[in-house]
C-alpha positions as CSV (number, residue, x, y, z in Angstrom):
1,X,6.5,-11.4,-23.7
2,X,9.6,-11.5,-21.4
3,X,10.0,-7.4,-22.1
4,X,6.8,-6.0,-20.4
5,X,7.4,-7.8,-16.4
6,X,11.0,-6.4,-16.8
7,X,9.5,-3.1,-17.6
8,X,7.2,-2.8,-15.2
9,X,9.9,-4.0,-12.5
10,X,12.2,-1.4,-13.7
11,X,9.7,1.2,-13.8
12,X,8.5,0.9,-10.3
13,X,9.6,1.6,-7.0
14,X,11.4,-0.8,-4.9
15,X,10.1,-2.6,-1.5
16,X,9.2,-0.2,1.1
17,X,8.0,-2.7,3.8
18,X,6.5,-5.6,4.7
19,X,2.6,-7.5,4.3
20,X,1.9,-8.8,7.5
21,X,-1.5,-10.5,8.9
22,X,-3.7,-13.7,7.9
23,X,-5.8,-11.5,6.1
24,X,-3.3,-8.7,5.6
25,X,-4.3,-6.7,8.5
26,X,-1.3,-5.0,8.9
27,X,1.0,-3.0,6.9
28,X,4.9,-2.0,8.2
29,X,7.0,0.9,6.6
30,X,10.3,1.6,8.2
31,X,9.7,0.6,11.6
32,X,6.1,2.2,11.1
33,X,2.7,-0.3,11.4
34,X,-0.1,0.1,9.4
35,X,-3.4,-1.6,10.4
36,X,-5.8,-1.9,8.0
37,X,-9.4,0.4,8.6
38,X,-12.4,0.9,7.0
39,X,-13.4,3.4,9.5
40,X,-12.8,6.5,7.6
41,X,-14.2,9.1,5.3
42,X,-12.0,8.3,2.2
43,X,-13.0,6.4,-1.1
44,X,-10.6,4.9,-4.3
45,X,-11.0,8.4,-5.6
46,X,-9.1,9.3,-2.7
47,X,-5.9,7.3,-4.0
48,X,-2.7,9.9,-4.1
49,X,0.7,9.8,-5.1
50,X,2.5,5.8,-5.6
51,X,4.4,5.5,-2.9
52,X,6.4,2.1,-3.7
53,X,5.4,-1.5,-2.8
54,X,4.7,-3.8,0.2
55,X,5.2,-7.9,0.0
56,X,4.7,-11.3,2.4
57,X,7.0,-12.7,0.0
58,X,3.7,-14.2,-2.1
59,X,1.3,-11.0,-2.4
60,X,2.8,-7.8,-3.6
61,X,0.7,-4.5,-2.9
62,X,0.8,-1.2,-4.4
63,X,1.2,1.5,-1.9
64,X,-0.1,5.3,-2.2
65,X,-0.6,7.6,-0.1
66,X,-4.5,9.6,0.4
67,X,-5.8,12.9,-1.0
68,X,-7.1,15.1,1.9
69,X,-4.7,13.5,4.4
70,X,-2.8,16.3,5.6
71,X,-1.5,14.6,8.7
72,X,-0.3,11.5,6.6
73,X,-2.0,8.8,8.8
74,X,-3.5,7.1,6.3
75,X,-2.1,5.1,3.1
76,X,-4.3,3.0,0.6
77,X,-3.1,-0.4,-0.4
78,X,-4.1,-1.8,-3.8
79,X,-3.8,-5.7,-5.0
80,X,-5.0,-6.2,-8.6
81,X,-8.4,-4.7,-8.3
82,X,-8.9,-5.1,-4.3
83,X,-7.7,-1.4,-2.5
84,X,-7.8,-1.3,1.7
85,X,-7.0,2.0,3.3
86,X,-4.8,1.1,6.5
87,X,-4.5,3.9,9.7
88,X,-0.7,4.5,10.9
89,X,-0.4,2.7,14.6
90,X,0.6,4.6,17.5
């Protein structure tokens, strides 16, 4: 039982940024803020590469980046079963 969490923790990538919101509107990687949008024409089938993970320290989100986004703007967050895509800030 104590094997498979210290698998999975060695097998994925490490923090990348930070959760940040009441209802985890926003998203920050390296300096760069994420807010999250729904206004888009992406879906789950969309999901791309893993990209590492996001925490407030009680919530820990999986972080990929999105199929079709050439520009990079976009990244889709996923917590258990709940995915968000989130639009990069100006």
């Amino acid at each position: 039982m104590v094997a498979i969490p210290l698998i999975k923790v060695a097998f994925q990538k490490p923090v990348i940024g930070t959760i940040k919101g009441a209802e985890h509107d926003f998203i920050e990687i390296d300096g760069v803020r994420y807010a999250q949008n729904s206004d888009n024409d992406f879906s789950g089938a969309d999901r791309g590469e893993y990209l590492g993970s996001v925490t407030d320290g009680n919530i820990t989100m999986r972080v990929f980046s999105v199929k079709g986004d050439d520009s990079g703007r976009y990244i889709y967050a996923l917590w258990d079963w709940d995915g968000a895509f989130y639009v990069r800030e100006n």
